[in-house]
C-alpha positions in Angstrom: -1.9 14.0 -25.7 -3.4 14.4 -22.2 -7.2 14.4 -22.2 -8.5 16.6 -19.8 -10.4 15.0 -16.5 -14.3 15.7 -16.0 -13.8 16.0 -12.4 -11.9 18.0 -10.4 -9.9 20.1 -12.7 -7.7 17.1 -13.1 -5.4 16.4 -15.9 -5.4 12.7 -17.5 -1.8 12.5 -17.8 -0.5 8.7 -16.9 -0.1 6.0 -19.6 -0.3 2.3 -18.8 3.2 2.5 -18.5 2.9 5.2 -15.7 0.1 3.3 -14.0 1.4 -0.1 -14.0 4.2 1.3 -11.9 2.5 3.1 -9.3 1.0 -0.1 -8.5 3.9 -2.1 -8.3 5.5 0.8 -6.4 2.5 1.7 -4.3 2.5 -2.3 -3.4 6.9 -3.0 -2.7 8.1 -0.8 -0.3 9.4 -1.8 3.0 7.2 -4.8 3.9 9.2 -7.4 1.7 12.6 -6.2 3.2 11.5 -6.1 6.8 8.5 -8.5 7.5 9.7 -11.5 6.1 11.6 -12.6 9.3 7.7 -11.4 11.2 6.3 -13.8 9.2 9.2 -16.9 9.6 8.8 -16.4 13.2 5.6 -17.1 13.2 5.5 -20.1 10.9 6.8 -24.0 11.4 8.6 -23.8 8.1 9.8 -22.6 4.7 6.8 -24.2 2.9 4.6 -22.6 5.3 6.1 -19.5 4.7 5.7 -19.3 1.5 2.1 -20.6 1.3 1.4 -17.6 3.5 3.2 -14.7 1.1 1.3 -16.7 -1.8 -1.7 -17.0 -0.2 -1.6 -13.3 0.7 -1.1 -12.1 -2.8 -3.7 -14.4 -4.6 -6.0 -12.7 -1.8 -5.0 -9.4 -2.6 -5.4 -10.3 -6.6 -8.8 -11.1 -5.9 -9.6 -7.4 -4.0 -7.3 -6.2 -7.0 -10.0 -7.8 -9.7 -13.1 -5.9 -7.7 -11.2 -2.6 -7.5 -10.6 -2.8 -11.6 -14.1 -3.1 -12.2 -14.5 0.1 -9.5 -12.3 2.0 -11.2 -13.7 1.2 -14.6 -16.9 2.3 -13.3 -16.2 5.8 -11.2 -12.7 6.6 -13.2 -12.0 10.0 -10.6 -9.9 10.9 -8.3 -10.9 9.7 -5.1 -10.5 5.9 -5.3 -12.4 4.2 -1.7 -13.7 7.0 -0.7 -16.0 7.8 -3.7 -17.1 4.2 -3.8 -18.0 4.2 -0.2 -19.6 7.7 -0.5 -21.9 6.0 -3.3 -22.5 3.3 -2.1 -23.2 3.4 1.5 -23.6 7.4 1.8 -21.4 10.2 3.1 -20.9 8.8 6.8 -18.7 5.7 5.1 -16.8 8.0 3.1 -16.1 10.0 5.9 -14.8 7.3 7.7 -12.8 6.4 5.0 -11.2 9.3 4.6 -10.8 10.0 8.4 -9.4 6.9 9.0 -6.9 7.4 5.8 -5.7 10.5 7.3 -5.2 9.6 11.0 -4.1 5.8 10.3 -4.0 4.6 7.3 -1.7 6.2 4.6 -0.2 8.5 7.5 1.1 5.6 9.5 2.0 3.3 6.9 3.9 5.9 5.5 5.5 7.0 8.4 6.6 3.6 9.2 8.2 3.0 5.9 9.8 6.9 6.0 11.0 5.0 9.5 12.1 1.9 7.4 13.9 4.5 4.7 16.2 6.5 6.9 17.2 3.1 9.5 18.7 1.3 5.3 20.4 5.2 4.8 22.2 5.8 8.0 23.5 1.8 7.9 24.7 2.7 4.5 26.8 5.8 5.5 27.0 4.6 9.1 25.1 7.2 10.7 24.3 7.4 13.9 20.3 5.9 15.7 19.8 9.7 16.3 19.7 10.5 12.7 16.6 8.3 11.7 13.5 10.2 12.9 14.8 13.6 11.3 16.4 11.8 8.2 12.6 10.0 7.5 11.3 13.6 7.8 13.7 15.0 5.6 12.4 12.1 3.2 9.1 13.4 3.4 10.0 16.9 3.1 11.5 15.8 -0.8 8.4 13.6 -1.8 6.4 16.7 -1.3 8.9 19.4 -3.0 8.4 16.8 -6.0 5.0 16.7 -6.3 3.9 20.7 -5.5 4.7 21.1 -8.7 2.6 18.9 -11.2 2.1 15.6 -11.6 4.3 14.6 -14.5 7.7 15.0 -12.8 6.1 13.4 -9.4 5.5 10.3 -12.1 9.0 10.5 -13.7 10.6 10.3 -10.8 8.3 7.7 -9.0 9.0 5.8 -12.1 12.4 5.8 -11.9 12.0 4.4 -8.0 9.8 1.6 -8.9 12.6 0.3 -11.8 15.6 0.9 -9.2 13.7 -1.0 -6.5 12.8 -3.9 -9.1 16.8 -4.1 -9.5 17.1 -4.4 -6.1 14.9 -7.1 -6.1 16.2 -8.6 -9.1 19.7 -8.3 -7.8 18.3 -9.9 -3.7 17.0 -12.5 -6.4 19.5 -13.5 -8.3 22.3 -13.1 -5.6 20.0 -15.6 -3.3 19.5 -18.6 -5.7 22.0 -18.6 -7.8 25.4 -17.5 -6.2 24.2 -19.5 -2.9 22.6 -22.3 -4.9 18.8 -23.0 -4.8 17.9 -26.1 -3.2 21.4 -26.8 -1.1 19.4 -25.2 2.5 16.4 -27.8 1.4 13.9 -24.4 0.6 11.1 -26.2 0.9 11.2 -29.1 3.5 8.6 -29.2 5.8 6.4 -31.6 8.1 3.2 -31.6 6.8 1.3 -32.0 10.2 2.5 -28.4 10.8 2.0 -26.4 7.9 -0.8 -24.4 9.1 0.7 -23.4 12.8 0.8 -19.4 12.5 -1.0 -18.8 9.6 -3.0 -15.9 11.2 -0.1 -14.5 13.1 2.0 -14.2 10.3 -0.5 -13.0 7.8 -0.7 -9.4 9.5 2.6 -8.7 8.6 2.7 -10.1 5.4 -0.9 -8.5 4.3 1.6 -5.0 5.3 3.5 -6.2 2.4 1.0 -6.1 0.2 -1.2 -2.8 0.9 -0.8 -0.3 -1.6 -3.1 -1.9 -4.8 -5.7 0.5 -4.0 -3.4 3.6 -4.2 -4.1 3.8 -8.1 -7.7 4.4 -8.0 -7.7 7.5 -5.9 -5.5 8.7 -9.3 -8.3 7.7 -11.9 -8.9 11.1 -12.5 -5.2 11.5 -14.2 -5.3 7.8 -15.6 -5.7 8.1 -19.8 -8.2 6.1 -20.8 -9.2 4.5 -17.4 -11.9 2.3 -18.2 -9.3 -0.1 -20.1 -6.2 1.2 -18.6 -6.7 0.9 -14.9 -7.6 -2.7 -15.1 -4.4 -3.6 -17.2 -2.3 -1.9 -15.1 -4.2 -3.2 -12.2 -3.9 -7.2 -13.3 0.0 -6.6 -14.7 1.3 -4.5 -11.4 -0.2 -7.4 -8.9 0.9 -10.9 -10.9 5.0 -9.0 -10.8 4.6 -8.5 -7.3 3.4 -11.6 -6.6 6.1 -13.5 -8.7 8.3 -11.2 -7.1 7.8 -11.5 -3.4 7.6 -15.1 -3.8 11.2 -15.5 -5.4 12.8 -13.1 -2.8 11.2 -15.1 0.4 12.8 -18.4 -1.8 16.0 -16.7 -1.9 15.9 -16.2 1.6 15.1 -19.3 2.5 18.1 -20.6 0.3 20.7 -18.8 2.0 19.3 -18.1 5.4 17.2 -21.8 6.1 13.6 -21.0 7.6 15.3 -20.5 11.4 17.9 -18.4 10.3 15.3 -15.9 8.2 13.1 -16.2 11.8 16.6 -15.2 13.7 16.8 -12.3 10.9 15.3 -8.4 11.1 16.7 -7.7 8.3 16.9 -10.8 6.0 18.1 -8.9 2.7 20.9 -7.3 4.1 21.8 -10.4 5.8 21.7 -12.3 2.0 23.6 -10.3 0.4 25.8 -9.8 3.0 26.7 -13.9 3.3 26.7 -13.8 -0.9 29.0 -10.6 -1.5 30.1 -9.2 1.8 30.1 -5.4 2.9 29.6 -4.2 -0.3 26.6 -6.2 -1.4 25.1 -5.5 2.3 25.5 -1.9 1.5 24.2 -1.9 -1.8 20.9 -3.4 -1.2 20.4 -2.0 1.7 20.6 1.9 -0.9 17.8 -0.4 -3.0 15.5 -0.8 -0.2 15.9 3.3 0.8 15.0 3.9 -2.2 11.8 1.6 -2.6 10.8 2.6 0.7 11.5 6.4 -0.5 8.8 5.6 -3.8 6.4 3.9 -1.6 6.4 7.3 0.6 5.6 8.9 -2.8 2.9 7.3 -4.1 1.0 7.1 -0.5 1.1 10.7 -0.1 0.1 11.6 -3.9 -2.6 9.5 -3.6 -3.8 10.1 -0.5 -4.3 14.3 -1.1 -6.4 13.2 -3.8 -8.7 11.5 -1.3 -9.2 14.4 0.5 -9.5 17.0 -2.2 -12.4 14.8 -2.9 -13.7 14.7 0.5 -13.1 18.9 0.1 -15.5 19.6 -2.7 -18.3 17.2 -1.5 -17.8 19.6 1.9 -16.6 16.9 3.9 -13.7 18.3 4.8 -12.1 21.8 4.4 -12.7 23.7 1.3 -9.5 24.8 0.9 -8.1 21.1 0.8 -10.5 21.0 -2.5 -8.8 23.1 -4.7 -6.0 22.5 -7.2 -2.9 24.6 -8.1 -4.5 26.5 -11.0 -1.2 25.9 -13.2 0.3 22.3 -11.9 -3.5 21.2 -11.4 -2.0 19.6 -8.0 -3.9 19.6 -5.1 -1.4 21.0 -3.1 -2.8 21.9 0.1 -4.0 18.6 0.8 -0.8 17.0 0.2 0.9 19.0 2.5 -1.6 18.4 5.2 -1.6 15.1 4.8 2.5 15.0 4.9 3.0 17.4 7.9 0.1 15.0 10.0 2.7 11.7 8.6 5.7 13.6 9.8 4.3 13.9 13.0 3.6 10.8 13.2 7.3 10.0 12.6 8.5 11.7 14.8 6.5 10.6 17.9 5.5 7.0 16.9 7.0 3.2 16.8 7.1 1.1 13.5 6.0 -1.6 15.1 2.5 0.4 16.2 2.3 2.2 12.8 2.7 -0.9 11.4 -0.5 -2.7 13.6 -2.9 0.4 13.3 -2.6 1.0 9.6 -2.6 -2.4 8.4 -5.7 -3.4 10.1 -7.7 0.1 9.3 -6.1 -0.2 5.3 -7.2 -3.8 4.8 -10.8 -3.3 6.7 -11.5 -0.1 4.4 -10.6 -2.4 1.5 -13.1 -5.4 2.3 -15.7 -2.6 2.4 -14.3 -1.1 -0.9 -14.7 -4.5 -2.2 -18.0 -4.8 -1.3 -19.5 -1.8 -2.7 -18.9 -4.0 -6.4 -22.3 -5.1 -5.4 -24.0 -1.9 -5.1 -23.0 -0.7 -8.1 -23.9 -4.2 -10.3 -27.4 -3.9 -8.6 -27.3 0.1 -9.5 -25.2 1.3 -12.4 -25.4 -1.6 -14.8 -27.0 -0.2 -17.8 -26.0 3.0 -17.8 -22.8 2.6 -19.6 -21.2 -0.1 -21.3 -18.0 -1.4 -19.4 -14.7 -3.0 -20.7 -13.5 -5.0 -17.6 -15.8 -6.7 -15.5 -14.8 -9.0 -12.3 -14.2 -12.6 -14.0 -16.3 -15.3 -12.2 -18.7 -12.5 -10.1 -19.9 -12.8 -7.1 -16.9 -15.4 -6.1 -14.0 -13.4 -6.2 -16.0 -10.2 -3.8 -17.1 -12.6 -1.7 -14.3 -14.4 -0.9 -12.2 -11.4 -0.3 -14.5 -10.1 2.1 -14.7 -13.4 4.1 -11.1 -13.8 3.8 -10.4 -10.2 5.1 -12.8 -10.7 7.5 -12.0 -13.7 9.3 -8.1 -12.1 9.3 -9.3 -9.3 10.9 -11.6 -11.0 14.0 -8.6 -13.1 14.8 -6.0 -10.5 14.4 -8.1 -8.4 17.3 -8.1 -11.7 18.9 -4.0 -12.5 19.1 -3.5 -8.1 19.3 -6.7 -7.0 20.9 -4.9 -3.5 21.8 -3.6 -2.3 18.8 -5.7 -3.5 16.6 -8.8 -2.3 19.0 -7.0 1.5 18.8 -7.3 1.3 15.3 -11.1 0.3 15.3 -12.1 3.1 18.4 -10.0 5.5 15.9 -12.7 4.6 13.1 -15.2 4.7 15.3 -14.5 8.0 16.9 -14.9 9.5 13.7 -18.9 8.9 13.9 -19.1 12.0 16.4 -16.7 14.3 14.4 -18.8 13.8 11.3 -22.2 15.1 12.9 -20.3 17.8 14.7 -18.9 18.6 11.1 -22.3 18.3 9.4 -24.0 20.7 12.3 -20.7 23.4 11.9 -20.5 23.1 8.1 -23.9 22.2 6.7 -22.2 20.2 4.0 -24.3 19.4 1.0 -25.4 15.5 0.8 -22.8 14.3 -2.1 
């Protein structure tokens, strides 16, 4: 039975099931496949390397924790951006959204709709010319999909998150077992050096993990959200972890630490050294399609931010209203995917990547922090069935964590990582002018 939403016209359609697997999809989609060689470059050795993917997801466990409790306590569509709006007014949820829009899930998605279409036209040996309008054509599908309700846009991202956990499972297994764990010595390293390139590789490897958020700005369609979104929340991030930390082992094992550095694309090159051609070209179909589900779940979730901005008058009131028999907000979603194709068409992973990782992880240390707002707030009003275990540590060191990532990484990349800030900054202006033309209503 689907229990209808009290905001927004939504319809509470998503099981645990459902939800679990929008954040593991929402979290693995290109990053694991394509950064790990980033990330080897700029590390001394294998240990190192995997202390940094670890150390990234127990990071991003803890932000995962904070946003459970969030979405326990505002369970609508929306996700950052109502949180911010609450908690710090309108002008940080404007940001929020502004920054989403021009940056965040636009870019990331368009360099993963990048990372897509390079994996298909190796597969049927296509030719470099085909990639920019094969990612758009990608795009142009997630969207078809998902004008037309939400259950079949979660059947089929469903579907994509179990193929892409083969993939893994088969990068996994192919990596330790066929090539024999232990024989490239994984996990030999000289202590004195294990630290060298911990900030420069954790930019990259933080990529790989953006995407918990993406469930929360679905709470509106999430049954039962106060216990739901916090299972599914926990579950989704201890797989990935688990996950990312057996693939960058089976790296390791076939490639060595200088061979993964040596390699852009590491999976391809494992399965390529276990099973030849033919295991090349099959994970490289897994990875187009992960990539393919991330693109999904970026776009669904980000039209839901802005049909929230919409109706609080924030943004245009047409992007506010839902297709009156899908209950899709369908005008926002194609916004949003027309800005990513552009996006596509004119940018470079490589800047994509750099803009929307450090605008996606600074909106989520501010998400994080509006935890406290609402325990000095909201408690009281309703009773709550998930609460951040061991408050105020896990907020606080998030937000330290995040922080300190982000000073150096405008430190080691001051210009693209300074873009991305002037483009969150620059949205200051265009929300007065907005206010002045529009006369929105304080939310």
């Amino acid at each position: 039975m689907s229990e209808p939403s009290t905001s927004g016209g939504y319809i509470r359609r998503l099981s645990l099931w459902d939800a679990a697997l929008i954040v593991v999809g929402g979290i693995i989609g290109g990053g694991i496949f394509l950064n790990s060689y980033i990330a080897a470059q700029r590390t001394s050795s294998g240990i190192a390397l995997l202390l940094v993917w670890v150390g990234a997801g127990v990071l991003t466990l803890l932000g995962a924790l904070c946003y459970a409790e969030l979405g326990a306590r505002r369970p609508r569509a929306g996700g950052s951006y109502v949180y911010l709006r609450d908690a710090f007014g309108s002008l940080a949820g404007f940001l929020f959204g502004w920054t989403m829009l021009l940056v965040i899930y636009s870019g990331s998605t368009a360099a993963v709709a990048t990372g897509f279409a390079t994996y298909t036209a190796a597969v049927f040996n296509l030719p470099p010319t085909i990639v920019r309008p094969l990612a758009v054509g990608g795009l142009v599908f997630i969207i078809g999909i998902n004008l037309f309700g939400l259950k079949l846009g979660a059947q089929i991202q469903n579907l994509f998150t179990l193929l892409k956990l083969l993939a893994v499972a088969m990068l996994v297994v192919c990596g330790l077992v066929f090539a024999g764990v232990g024989s490239s010595n994984v996990l030999t390293a000289d202590p004195s050096h294990i630290g060298v390139g911990f900030m420069g590789a954790a930019l990259p490897v933080l990529f790989a993990y953006s995407g918990f958020t993406y469930l929360n700005n679905l709470a509106g369609e999430v049954r039962n959200p106060q216990r739901t979104l916090p299972r599914a929340l926990l579950l989704g991030m201890l797989l990935v972890i688990v996950a990312y930390a057996l693939v960058n082992i089976a790296y390791l094992a076939v490639l060595g630490h200088a061979g993964l550095a040596n390699s852009p694309t590491p999976a391809a090159d494992v399965m390529q050294h276990v099973a030849g051609p033919i295991g090349a070209k099959l994970i490289a179909v897994g990875i187009a399609i992960s990539t393919l589900g991330f693109c999904n779940i970026t776009l669904v979730s980000g039209a839901r931010v802005l049909q929230a901005m919409g109706e609080d008058g924030l943004f245009f009131r047409g992007v506010a209203r839902l297709h009156p028999k899908h209950h899709t907000p369908n005008v926002a979603l194609i916004l949003l995917t027309g800005w990513t194709m552009l996006l596509t068409i004119t940018g470079s992973y490589g800047q994509l990547l750099d803009y929307a990782t450090f605008g996606d992880w600074l909106a989520c240390a501010f998400g994080v922090a509006t935890v406290f707002w609402y325990r000095r707030h909201d408690d009281g009003h309703a009773p709550l069935d998930f609460r951040v275990p061991g408050y105020p540590w896990p907020p606080i060191l998030f937000i330290a964590t995040v922080g300190w990532i982000m000073v150096q990484s405008l430190i080691s990349s001051p210009v693209n990582t300074g873009i991305g800030l002037l483009i969150i900054l620059a949205g200051v202006p265009v929300y007065y002018v907005w206010r002045r033309l529009f006369s929105p209503a304080e939310p």
